[in-house]
C-alpha positions as CSV (number, residue, x, y, z in Angstrom):
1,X,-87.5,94.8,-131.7
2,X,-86.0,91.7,-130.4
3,X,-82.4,92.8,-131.6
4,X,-83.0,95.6,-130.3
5,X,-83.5,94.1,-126.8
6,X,-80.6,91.5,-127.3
7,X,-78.5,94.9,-127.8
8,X,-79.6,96.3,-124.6
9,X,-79.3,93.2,-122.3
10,X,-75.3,92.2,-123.7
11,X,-73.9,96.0,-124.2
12,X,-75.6,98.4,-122.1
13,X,-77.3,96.4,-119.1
14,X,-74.7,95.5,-116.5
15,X,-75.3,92.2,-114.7
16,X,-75.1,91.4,-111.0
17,X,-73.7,88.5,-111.3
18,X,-70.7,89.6,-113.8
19,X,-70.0,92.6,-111.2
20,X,-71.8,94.9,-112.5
21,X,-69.8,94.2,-115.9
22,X,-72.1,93.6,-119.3
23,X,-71.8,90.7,-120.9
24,X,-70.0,92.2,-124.0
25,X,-67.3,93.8,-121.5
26,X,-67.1,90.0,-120.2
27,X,-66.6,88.2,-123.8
28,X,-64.0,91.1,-124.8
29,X,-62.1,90.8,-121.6
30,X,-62.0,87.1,-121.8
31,X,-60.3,86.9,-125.4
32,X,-58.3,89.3,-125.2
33,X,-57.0,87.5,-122.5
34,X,-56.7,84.2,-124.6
35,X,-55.1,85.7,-127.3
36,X,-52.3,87.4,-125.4
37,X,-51.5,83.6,-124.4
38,X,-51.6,82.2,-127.7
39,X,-48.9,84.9,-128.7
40,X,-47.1,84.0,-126.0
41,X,-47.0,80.7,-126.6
42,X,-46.1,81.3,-130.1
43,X,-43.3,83.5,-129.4
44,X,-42.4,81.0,-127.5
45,X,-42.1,78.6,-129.7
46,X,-40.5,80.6,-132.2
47,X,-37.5,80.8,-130.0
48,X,-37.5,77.3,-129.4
49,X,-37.5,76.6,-133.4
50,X,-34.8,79.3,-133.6
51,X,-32.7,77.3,-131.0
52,X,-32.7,74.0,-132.7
């Protein structure tokens, strides 16, 4: 029952205060965001190493 809820309230209830996002959406949005920038970064520094 109560996993059930926890199911309901982060990937089917949307919250006011995300904008009307749920919190899953949130989460998901928010690494995929962070791991774009760490391969960035890493490319990055690949073709720094690449230079030296």
């Amino acid at each position: 029952m109560a996993r059930g809820c926890c199911d309901a309230y982060n990937e089917r209830r949307s919250h006011e205060k995300l904008k009307y996002k749920t919190p899953d959406e949130v989460h998901q949005a928010f690494y995929f965001y962070v791991s774009t920038i760490l391969e960035r970064q890493h490319q990055v520094s690949l073709k720094q190493n690449n230079n030296d």
